[in-house]
N, C-alpha and C positions, 0 to 999 in steps of 0.2 A: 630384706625381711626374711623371718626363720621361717621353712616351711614345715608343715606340720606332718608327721611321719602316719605310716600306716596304725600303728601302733596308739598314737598319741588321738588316732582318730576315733580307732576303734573307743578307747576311754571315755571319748568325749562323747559318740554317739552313745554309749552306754548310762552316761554319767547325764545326756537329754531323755530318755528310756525312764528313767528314774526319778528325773524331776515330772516330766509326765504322769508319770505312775500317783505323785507324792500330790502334783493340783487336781487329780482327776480323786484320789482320795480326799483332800480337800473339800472340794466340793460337795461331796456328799455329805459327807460332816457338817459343811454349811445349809446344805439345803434339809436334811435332818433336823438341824439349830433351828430352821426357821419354821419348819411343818413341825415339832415338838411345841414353839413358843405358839404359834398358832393356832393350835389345837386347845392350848391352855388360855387365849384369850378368847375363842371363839366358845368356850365352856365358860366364861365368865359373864357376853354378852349375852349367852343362851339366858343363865340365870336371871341377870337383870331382866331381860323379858318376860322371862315368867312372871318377877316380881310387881311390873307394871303392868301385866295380865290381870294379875289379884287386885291392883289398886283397883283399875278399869272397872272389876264384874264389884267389887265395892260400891263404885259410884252407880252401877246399876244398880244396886240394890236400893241404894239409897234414891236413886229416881223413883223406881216399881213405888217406895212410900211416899214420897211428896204426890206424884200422880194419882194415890186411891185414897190420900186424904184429900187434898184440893180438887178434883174433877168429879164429874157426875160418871153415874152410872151406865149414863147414854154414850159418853166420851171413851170407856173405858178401852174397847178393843183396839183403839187408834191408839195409843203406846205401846198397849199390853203387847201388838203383834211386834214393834221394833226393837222393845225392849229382850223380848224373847231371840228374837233374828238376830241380838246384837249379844246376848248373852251363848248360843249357839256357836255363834263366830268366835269368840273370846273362848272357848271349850276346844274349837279345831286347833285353833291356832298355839292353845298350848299345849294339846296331846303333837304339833310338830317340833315345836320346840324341847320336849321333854324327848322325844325321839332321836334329836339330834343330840342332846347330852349324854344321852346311853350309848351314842353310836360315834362319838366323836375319834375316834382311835380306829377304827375296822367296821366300818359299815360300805356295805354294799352301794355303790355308788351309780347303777344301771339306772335309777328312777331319778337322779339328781335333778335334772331340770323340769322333767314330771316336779316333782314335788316345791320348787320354786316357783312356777307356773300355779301349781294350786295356790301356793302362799299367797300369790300376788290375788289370785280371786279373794281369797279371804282377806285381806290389808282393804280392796276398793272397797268391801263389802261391807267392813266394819267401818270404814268414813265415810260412807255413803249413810249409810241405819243413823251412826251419832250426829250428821249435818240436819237428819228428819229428825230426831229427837230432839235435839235444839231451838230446830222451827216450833215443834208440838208443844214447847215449856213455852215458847213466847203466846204460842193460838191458843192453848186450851188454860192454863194458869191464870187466876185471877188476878188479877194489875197486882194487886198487894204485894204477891207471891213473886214473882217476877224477876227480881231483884236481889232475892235472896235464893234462886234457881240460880239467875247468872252468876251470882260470886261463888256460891257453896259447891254448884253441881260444874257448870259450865269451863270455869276459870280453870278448874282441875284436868278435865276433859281434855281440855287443849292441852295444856301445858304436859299432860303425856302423852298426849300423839304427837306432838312436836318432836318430842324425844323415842317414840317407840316406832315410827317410819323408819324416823333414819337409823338408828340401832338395827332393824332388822337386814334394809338395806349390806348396811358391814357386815352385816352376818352374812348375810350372802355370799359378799368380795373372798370374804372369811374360808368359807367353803368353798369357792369354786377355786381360790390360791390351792388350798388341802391336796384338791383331786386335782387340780390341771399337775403340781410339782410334786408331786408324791412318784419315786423314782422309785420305777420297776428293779432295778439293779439296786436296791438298797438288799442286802443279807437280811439274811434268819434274824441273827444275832442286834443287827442295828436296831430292827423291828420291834425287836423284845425287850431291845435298852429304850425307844421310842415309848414302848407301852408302859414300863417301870417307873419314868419319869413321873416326879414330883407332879403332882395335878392339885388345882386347886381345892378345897376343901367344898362340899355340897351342904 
């Protein structure tokens, strides 16, 4: 067997130096790739929430009118308070999401789980208000009415919380991938090809 000389060695450790150098550049480049696509999906899901926010405060509006024409006068403040407490929450929750679309790139990341710990009060708070508003269409709506509460107002109701939990959810996953992989050893230079990057349109 040929033994490998001083010379032949030095090359070779030089020649592993190098391939180091070339996967450790790699990698950033990849994890770049991946905090870049990231950033441009979690700006995509931010939007969509927003835009299931508007449906939402929609179907309250549209309840606040079924409730002050079918119910009495006597009835009134037992909506009127959850509708309000449920329109409130729908106003928090998209002044955080429009927060997160402004800040998606370079935001200060100290309050991160502050601010998902709020999120999560506001998500209970707003399926908790719409399970009593639900009750309220069947207790205080006259039979008539009833039926045309559950399909117009109700069926909607769900069918976007079904979809606006777990959306927000991935948002989260979304974010905390961002800040957990966002590499301190990324350059000036990466950072500013990171910010330049094509973003979705608003």
């Amino acid at each position: 067997m040929k033994k490998i000389n001083n010379r032949q060695k030095n090359r070779f450790g030089l020649r592993n130096k190098k391939n180091i150098t070339r996967r450790a550049y790699y990698s950033q480049f990849v994890a770049l790739f991946y905090i870049r696509n990231t950033n441009i999906t979690l700006d995509r899901d931010a939007a969509e929430i927003l835009r299931m926010l508007k449906e939402l405060q929609n179907l309250n509006n549209k309840s606040r009118f079924i409730f002050s024409t079918h119910c009495s006068l006597s009835k009134h403040n037992q909506w009127q308070s959850i509708l309000v407490r449920l329109s409130d929450t729908i106003k928090y929750i998209k002044l955080q999401f429009e927060y997160i679309r402004e800040n998606i790139i370079k935001k200060d990341k100290t309050n991160s789980s502050v601010f998902w710990q709020q999120n999560k009060i506001y998500i209970d708070d707003l399926t908790e208000n719409h399970e009593k508003l639900v009750q309220l269409g069947s207790q205080l709506l006259p039979e008539e009415e009833r039926l045309s509460w559950k399909t117009a107002i109700c069926s909607f109701y769900d069918e976007i919380f079904s979809l606006l939990i777990p959306l927000i959810n991935i948002c989260q996953l979304e974010s905390d991938f961002v800040e957990r992989y966002t590499l301190k050893s990324l350059t000036k230079s990466q950072w500013i090809l990171l910010k330049i990057s094509p973003k979705t349109t608003r």
